[in-house]
BADOKE-697157 format. One record per residue (C-alpha): residue number from 1; chain; x, y, z. Coordinates in nm, 4 decimals. Each point is the difference from the previous one (the first is absolute). Example, Ala and Ser with C-alpha at 12.3 -4.5 7.8 and 13.67 -1.06 7.14 Angstrom:
BEGIN
num_chaine_X_Y_Z
1_A_1.2300_-0.4500_0.7800
2_A_0.1370_0.3440_-0.0660
***
This chain:
BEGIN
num_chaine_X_Y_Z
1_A_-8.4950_-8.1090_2.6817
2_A_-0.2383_0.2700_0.0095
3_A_-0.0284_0.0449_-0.3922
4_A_0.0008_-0.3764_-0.0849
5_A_-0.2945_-0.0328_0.2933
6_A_-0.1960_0.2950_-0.1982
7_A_0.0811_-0.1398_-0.3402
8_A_-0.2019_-0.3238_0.1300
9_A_-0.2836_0.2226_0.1319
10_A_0.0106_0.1581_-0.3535
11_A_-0.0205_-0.3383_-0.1666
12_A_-0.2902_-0.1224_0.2013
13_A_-0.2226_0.3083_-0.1764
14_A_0.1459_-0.0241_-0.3312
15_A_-0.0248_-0.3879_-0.0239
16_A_-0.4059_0.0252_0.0903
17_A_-0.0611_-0.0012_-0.3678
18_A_0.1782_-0.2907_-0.0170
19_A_-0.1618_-0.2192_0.2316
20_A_-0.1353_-0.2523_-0.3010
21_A_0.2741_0.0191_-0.2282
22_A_0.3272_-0.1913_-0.0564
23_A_-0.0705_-0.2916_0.2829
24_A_0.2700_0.0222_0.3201
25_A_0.0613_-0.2819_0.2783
26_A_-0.2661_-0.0890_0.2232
27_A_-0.0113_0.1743_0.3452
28_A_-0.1693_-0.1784_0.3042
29_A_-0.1533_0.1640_0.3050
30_A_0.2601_-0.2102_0.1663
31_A_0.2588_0.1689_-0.1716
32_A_-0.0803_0.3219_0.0623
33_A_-0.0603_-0.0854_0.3663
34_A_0.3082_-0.1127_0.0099
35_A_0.1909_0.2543_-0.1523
36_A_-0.1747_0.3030_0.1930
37_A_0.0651_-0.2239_0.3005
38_A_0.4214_0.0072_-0.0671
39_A_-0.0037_0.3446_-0.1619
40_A_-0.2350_0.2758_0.1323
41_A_0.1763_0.2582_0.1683
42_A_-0.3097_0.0387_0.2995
43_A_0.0502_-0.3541_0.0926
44_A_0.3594_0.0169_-0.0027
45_A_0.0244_0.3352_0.1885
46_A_-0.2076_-0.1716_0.2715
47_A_0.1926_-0.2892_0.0415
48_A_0.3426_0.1866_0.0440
49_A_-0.2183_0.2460_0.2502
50_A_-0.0578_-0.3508_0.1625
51_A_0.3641_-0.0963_0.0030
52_A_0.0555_0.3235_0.1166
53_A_-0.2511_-0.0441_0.3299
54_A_0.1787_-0.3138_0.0452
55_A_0.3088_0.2061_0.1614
56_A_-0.2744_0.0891_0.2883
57_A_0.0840_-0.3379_0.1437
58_A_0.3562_-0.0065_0.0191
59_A_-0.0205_0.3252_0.1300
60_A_-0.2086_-0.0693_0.2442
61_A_0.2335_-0.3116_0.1166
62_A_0.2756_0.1977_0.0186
63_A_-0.1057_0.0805_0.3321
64_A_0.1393_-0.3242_0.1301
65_A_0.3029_0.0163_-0.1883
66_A_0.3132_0.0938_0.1639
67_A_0.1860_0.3370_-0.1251
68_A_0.3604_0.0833_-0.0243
69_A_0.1466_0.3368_-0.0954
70_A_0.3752_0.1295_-0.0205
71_A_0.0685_0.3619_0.1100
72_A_0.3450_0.1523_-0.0514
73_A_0.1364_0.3558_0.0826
74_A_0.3387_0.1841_0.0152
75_A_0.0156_0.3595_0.1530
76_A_0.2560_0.3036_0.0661
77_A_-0.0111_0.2610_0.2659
78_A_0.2090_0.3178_0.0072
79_A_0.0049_0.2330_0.3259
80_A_0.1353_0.3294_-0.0318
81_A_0.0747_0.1635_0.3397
82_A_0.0254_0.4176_-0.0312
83_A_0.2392_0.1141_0.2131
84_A_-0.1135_0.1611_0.3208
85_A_0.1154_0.3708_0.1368
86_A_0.3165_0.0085_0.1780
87_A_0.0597_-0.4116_-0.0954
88_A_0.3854_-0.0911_0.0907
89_A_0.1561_-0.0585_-0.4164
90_A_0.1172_-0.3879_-0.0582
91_A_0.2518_-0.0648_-0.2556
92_A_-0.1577_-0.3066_-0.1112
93_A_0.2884_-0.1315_-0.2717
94_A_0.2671_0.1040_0.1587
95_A_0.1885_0.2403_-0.2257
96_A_-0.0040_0.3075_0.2966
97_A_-0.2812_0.2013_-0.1866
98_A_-0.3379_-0.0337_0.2394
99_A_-0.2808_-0.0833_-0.2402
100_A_-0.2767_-0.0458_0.2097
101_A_-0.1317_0.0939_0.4055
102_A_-0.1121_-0.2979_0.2322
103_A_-0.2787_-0.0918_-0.0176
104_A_-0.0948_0.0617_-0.3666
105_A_0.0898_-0.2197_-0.3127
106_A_-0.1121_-0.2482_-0.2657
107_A_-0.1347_-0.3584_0.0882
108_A_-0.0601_-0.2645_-0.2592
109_A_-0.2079_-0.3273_0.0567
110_A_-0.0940_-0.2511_-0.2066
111_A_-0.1820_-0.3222_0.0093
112_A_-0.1758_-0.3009_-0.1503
113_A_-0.2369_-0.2302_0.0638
114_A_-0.2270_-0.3454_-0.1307
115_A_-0.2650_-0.1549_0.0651
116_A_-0.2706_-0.3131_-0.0462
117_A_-0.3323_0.0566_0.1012
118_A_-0.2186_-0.3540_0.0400
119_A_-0.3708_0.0234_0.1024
120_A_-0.2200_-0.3082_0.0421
121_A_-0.3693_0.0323_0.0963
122_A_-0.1130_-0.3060_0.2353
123_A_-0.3470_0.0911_0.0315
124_A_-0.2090_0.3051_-0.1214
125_A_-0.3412_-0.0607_0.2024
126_A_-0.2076_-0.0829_-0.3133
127_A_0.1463_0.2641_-0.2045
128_A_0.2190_-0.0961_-0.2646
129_A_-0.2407_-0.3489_0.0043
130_A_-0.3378_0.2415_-0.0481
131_A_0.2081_0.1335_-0.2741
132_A_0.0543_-0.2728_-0.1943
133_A_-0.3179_-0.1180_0.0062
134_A_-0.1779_0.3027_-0.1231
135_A_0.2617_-0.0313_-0.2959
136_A_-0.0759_-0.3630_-0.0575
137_A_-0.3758_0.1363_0.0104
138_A_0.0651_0.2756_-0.2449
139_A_0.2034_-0.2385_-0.2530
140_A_-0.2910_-0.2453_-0.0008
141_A_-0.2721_0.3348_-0.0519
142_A_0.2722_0.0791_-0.3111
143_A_-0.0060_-0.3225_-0.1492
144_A_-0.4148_0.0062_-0.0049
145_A_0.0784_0.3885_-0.1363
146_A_0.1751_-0.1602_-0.2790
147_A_-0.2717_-0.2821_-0.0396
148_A_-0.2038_0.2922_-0.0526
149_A_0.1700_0.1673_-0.2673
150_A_0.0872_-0.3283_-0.2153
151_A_-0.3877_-0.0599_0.0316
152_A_-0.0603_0.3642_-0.1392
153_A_0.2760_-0.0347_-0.2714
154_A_-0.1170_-0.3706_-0.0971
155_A_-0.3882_0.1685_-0.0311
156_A_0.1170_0.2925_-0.1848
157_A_0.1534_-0.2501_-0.2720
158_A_-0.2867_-0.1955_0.0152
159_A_-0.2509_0.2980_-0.0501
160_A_0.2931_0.1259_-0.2981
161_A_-0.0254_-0.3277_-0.1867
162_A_-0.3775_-0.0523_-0.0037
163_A_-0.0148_0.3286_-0.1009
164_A_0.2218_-0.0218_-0.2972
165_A_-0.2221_-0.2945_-0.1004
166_A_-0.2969_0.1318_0.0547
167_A_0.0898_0.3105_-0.2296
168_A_0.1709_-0.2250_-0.2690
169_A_-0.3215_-0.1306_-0.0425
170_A_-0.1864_0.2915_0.0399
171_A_0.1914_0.1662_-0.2550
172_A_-0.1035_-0.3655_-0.2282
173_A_-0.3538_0.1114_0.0482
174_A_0.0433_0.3597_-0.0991
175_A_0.1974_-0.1391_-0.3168
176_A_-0.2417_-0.2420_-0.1097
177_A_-0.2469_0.2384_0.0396
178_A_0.0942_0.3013_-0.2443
179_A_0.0743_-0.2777_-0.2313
180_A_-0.3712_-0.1193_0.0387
181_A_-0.1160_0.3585_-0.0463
182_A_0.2433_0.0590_-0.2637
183_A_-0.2255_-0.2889_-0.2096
184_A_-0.3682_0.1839_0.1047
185_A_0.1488_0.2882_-0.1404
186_A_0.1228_-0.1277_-0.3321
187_A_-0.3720_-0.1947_0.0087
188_A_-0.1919_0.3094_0.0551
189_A_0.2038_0.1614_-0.2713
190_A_-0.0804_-0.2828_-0.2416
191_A_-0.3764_0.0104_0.1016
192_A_0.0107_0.3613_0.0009
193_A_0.1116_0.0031_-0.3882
194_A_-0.2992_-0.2124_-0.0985
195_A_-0.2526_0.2110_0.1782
196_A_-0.0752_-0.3184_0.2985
197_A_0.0744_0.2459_0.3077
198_A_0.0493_0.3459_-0.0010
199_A_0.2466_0.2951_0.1179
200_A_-0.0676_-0.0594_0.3257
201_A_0.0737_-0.3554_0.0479
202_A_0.3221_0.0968_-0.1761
203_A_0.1245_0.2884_0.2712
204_A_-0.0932_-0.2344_0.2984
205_A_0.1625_-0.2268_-0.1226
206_A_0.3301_0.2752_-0.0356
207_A_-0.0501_0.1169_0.3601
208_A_0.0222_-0.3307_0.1044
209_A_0.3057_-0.1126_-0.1431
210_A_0.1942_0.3545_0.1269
211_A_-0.1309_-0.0726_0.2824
212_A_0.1123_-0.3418_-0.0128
213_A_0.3201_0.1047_-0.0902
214_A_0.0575_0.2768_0.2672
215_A_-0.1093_-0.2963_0.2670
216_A_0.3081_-0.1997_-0.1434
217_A_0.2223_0.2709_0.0400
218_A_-0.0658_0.0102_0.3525
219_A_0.0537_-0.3446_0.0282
220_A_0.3558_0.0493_-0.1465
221_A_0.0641_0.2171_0.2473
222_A_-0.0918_-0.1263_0.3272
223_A_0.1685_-0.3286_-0.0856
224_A_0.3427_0.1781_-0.0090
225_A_-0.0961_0.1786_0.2974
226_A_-0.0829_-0.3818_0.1649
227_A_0.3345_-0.1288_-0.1322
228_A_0.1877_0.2868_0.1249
229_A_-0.1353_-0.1005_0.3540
230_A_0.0889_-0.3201_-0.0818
231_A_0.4048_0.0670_-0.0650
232_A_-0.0048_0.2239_0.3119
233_A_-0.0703_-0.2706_0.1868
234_A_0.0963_-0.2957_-0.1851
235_A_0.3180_0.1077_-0.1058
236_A_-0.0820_-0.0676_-0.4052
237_A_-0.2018_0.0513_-0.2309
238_A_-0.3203_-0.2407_-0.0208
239_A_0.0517_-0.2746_-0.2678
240_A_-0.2733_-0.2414_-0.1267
241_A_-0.1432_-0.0547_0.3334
242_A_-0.1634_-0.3265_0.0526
243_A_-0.3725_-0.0409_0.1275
244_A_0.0393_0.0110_0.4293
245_A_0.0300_-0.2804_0.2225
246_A_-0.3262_-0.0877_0.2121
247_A_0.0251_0.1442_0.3530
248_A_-0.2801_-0.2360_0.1420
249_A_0.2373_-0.2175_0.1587
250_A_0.1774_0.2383_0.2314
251_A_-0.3483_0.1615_0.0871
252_A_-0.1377_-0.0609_0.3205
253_A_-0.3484_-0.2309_-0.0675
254_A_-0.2212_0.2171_0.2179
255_A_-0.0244_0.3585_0.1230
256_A_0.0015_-0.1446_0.3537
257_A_0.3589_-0.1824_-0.0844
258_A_0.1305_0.3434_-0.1448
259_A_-0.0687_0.1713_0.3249
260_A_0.1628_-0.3179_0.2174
261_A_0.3182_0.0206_-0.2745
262_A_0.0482_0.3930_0.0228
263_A_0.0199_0.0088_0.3667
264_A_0.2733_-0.2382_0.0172
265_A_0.1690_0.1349_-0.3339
266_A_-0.0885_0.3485_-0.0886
267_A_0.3480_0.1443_0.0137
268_A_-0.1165_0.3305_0.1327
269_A_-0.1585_-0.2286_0.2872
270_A_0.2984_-0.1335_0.1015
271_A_0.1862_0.3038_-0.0344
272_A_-0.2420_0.1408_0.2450
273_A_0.0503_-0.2554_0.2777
274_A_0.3654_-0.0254_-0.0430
275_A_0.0174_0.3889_0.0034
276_A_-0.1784_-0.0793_0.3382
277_A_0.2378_-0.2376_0.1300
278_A_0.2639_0.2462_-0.0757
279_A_-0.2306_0.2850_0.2017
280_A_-0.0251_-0.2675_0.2938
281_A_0.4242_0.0078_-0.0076
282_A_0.0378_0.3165_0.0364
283_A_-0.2600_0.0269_0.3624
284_A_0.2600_-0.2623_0.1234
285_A_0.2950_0.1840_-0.1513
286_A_-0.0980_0.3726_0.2303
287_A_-0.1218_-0.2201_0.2750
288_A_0.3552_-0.1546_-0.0113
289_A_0.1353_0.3561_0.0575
290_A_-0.1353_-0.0679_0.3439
291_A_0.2552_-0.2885_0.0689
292_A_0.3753_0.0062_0.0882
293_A_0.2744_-0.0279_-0.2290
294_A_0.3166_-0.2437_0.0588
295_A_0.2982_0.0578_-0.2405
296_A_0.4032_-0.0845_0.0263
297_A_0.2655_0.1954_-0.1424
298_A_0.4041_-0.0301_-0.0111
299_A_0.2048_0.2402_-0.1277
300_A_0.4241_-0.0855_-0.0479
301_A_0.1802_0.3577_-0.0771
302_A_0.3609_0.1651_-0.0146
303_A_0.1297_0.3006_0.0564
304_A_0.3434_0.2008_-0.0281
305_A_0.1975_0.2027_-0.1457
306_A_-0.0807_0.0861_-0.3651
307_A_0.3384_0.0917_-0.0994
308_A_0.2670_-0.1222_0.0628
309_A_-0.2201_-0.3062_-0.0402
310_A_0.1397_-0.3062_0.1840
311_A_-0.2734_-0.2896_0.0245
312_A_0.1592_-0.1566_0.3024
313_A_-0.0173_0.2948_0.1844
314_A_-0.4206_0.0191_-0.0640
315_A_-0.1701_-0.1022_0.3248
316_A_-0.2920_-0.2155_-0.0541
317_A_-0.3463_-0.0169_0.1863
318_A_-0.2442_-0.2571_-0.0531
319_A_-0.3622_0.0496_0.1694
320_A_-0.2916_-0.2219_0.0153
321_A_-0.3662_0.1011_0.2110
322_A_-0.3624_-0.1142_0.0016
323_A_-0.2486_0.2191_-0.0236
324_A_-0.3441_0.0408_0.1315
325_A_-0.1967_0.2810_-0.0958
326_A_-0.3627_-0.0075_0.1403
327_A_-0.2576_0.3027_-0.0517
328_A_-0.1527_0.1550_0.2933
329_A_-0.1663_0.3328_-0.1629
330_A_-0.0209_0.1266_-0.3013
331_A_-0.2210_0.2813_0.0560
332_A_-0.3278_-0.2024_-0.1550
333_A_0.1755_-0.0952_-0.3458
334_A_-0.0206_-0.3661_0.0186
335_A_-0.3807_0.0013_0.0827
336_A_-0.0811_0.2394_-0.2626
337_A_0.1934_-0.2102_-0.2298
338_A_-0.1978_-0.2870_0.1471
339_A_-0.3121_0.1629_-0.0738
340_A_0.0354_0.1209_-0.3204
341_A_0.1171_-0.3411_-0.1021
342_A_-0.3130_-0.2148_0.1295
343_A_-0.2121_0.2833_-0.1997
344_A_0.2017_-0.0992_-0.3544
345_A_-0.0586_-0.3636_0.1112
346_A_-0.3963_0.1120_-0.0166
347_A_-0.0162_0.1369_-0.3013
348_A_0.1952_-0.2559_-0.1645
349_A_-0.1750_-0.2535_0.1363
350_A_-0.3109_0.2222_-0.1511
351_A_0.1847_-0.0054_-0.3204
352_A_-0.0684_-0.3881_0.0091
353_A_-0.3336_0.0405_-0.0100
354_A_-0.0331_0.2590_-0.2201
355_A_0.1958_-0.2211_-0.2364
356_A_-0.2086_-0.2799_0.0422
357_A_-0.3083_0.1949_-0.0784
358_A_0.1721_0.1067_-0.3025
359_A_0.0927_-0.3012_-0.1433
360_A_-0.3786_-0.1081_0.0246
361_A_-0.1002_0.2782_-0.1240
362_A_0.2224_-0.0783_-0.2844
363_A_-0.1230_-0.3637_-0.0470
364_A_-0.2962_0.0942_-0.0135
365_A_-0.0079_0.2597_-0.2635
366_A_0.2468_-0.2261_-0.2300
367_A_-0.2582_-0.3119_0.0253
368_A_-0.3029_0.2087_-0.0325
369_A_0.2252_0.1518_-0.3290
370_A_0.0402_-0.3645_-0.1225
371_A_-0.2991_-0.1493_0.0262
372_A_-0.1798_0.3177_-0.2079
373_A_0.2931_-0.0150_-0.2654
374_A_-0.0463_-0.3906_-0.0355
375_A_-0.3685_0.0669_-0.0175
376_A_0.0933_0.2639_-0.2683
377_A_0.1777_-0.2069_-0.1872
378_A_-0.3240_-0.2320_-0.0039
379_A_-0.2139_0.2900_-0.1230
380_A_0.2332_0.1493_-0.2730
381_A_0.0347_-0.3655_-0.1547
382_A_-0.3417_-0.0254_-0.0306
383_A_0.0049_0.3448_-0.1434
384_A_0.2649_-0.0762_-0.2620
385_A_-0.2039_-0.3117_-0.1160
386_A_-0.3379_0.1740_0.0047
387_A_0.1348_0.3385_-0.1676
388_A_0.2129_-0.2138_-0.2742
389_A_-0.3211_-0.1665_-0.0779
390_A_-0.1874_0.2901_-0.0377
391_A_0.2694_0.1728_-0.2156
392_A_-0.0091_-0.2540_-0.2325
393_A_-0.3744_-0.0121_-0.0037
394_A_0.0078_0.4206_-0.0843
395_A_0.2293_-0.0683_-0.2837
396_A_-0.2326_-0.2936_-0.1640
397_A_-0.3085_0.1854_0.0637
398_A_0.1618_0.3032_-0.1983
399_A_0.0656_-0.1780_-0.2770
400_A_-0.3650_-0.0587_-0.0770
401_A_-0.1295_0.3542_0.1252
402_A_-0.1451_-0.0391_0.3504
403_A_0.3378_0.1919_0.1554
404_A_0.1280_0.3109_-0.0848
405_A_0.3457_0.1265_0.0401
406_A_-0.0389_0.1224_0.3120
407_A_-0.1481_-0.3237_0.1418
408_A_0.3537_-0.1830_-0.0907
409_A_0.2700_0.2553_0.1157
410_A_-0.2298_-0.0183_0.3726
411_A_0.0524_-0.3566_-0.0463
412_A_0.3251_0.0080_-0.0564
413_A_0.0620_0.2744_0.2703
414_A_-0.1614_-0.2143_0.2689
415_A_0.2268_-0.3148_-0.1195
416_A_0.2975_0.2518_0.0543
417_A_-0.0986_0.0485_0.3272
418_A_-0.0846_-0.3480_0.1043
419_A_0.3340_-0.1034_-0.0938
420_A_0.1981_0.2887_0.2070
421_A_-0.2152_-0.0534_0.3228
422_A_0.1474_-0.3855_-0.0381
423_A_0.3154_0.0626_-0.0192
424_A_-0.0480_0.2628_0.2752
425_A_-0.2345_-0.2579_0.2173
426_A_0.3014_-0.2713_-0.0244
427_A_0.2881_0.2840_0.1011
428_A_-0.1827_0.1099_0.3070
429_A_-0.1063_-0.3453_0.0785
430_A_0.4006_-0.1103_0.0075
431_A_0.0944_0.3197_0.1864
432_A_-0.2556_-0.0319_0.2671
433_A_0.1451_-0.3125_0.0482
434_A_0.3770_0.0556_0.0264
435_A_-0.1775_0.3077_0.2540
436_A_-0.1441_-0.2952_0.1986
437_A_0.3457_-0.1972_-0.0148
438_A_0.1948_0.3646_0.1285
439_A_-0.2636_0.0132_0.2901
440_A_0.0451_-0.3435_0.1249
441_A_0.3673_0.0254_-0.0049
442_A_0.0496_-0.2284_-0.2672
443_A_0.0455_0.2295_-0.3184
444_A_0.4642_-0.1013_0.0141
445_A_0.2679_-0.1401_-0.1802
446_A_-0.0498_-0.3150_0.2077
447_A_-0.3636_-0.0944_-0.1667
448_A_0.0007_0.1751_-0.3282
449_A_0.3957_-0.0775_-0.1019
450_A_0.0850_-0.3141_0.2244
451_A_0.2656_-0.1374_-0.2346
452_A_0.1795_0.3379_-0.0082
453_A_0.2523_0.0536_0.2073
454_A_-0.0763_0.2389_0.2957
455_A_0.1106_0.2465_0.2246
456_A_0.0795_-0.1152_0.4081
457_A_-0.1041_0.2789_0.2078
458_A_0.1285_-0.1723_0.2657
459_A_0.3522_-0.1149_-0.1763
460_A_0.1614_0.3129_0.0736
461_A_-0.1138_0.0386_0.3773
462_A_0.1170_-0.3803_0.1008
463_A_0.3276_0.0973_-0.1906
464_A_0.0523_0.3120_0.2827
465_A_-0.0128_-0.2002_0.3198
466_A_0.3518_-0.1236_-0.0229
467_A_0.1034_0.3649_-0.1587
468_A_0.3030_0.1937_0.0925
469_A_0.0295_0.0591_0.3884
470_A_-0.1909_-0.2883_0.0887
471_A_0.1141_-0.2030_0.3563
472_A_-0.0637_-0.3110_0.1158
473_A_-0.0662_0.1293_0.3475
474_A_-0.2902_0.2094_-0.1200
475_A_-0.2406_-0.2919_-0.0113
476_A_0.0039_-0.0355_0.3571
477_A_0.0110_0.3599_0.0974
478_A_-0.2874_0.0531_-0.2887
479_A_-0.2259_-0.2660_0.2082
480_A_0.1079_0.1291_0.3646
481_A_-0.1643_0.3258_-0.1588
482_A_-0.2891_-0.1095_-0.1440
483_A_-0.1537_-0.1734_0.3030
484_A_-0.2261_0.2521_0.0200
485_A_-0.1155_0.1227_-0.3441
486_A_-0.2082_-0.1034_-0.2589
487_A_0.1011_-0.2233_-0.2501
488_A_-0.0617_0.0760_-0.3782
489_A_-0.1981_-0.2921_-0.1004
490_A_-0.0379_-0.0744_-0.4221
491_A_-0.3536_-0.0277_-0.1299
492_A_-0.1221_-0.2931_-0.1890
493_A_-0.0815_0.0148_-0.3599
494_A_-0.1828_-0.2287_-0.2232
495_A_0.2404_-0.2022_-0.2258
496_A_-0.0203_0.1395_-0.4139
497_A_-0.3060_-0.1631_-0.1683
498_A_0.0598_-0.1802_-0.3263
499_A_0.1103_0.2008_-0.3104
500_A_-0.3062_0.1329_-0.2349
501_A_0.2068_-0.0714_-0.2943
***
């Protein structure tokens, strides 16, 4: 696994030079999306660390839940009695040679014994209920967790295939140009020879073109280095990727809106306030400590004698009690346990904020990052048309002697330049906004691949509730419990947006 995974990393580099050769099949954003989305080992990793958290709540429940244990045991004794000074000898088998004094010998016991243990809780004070609703909390802060990642994962794939594009084309540009300088040079030769321009034109014209050349070189490279990024966390090499759907329609249409849409679906919001709910459980779950404790147990044993072993001869005992255990002092525990629980409750409810604030502070930065990239892109296209212009103008105006050389390789230079700040302009432009989309809470499978099947957080968690050990008597006992403890309550979300594709 390891060698094949390397051999692809391998191919992504050596294929670079490749990139506009034999044609290969057509590769959507969508596609890659999709396939990061079913493969990448971060994304999968969290979701089994989701199933995992999961267990918290049947744990937790298991509180309520009755438990029965079996407990069996089989023992032998052996007394040895020394004989005492001036003991009267016993002839203890009879065949008139005394083998031992009274009062000294050998006794041998032995016995056996089973039993069934069966505890049921009947009501915990709040304890076992506090419980399981700081798990319920904590599942719900995992599931915005993983929100969080799959955003991360879908933007890194995002910012991998835009920037496989966007060096494609750059390394188009570089191309086109050494073959444009490639021409000047075999011009300035053929001038040169008839005595038009003169040694000089010819080595600028030289330095250019290795210069030119070098420049594409670099280009070569840092598009293998994009499409290695791109199988890491694709999962394949990049194919003929087609041009990027419009994100427009999953943008918020104001700043104000993208502030109003974070709040309510910023996944490290959420997992803020739910981390709080779960904070919130666990001040009712030491305050519970406080409360008594009502539990019945019944136990059905037998005991006997191990060997010769004779079940009718086993007596049996059967024993069923109630039990109320109520504290009265526990030398200041509880209320330090108190304490220090109202004090995480603070700072997570602190942690709310401070994720709030963050995710505005995020907004922010992405839409003030769009709306310079879009005006970018506005400036570099009239760049490209101006600078083409002028190029072409250079090139005439050498032809009948009112440029020199070095008046068309600037030209050209400038045109270069033009066109990679374009392609640059329209890269950042389409990042910022998937940024925008990941600060908002909307950057998922659910509005970039809807038609793809996807993965239920939640699937797993309803599919525990009825899980091994579950009771039917638990739901009442569960809501006798919970009278007095907060209930983990869901957030709402806003509903996907329409697909950009």
């Amino acid at each position: 696994m390891f060698i094949s995974r390397r051999a692809g990393l391998l191919a992504a580099v050596f294929s670079a030079g490749l990139a506009f050769g034999s044609p290969v099949a057509a590769e959507s954003l969508a596609d890659a999306i999709a396939l990061a989305y079913q493969t990448n080992p971060t994304l999968q990793a969290q979701r089994a660390t989701l199933r995992a958290l999961d267990e918290s709540t049947v744990q937790a429940k298991s509180g309520w839940r009755p438990t029965l244990s079996a407990s069996a045991s089989a023992g032998y004794t052996e007394t040895r009695t020394p004989q005492q000074s001036g003991a009267t000898l016993v002839d203890s088998n009879g065949d008139g040679i005394p083998d031992t004094a009274a009062g000294s010998g050998i006794d041998e016991r032995n016995s056996g014994a089973a039993t069934f243990n069966l505890s049921q809780p009947i009501w915990t004070g709040g304890r076992v209920a506090s419980a399981v609703s700081a798990a319920q909390a904590e599942v719900l802060a995992g599931q915005e967790n993983l929100r969080r990642i799959e955003a991360e994962v879908l933007g890194g794939v995002i910012v991998a295939y835009v920037d496989v594009r966007r060096d494609i084309e750059a390394l188009r540009i570089r191309q086109d140009n050494v073959q444009v300088l490639r021409r000047q040079l075999e011009e300035s030769d053929a001038r040169f020879e008839v005595g038009e321009i003169t040694r000089t034109d010819v080595a600028q014209s030289q330095a250019r073109l290795a210069a030119a050349e070098a420049q594409m070189r670099s280009a070569e490279a840092q598009l293998a280095i994009t499409r290695a990024g791109y199988a890491a966390i694709v999962g394949q090499n990049p194919g003929d990727l087609e041009p990027e759907p419009p994100l427009g329609p999953l943008l918020p249409p104001s700043v104000e809106a993208a502030f109003e849409a974070a709040e309510i679906n910023n996944p490290q919001v959420r997992q803020a306030m739910y981390n709080a709910q779960a904070a919130e459980a666990r001040v009712s779950a030491a305050r519970a400590e406080r409360m008594p404790n009502l539990g019945l147990n019944a136990s059905l044993g037998w005991s006997g004698l191990a060997e010769p072993f004779e079940p009718s001869d086993y007596s049996r005992n059967i024993t069923g009690r109630a039990t109320l255990t109520v504290p009265l002092f526990t030398g200041g525990l509880t209320n330090s346990r108190v304490r220090a629980a109202r004090e995480r409750e603070t700072a997570s409810e602190l942690g709310v904020e401070q994720a709030r604030r963050t995710a505005l502070q995020n907004v922010t930065q992405a839409w003030s990052q769009l709306l310079a990239a879009r005006a970018n892109i506005g400036s570099t296209d009239e760049q490209v048309r101006a600078t083409r212009i002028a190029a072409e103008g250079v090139r005439q105006e050498q032809q009948v002697g009112l440029r020199t050389t070095i008046d068309v390789l600037n030209a050209e230079q400038e045109l270069r330049s033009a066109e990679l700040a374009q392609i640059s302009a329209r890269r950042d432009e389409y990042v910022a906004a998937a940024s925008v989309l990941s600060a908002v809470g909307r950057l998922d499978a659910a509005n970039l691949i809807p038609d793809v099947e996807r993965y239920d957080a939640q699937a797993n968690s309803r599919g525990l509730r009825f899980a091994g050990g579950w009771t039917p008597w638990e739901v009442p006992i569960g809501l006798a419990d919970s009278i007095l403890v907060p209930v983990t309550e869901e957030l709402p979300r806003d509903a996907p947006m329409a697909t950009a594709n």
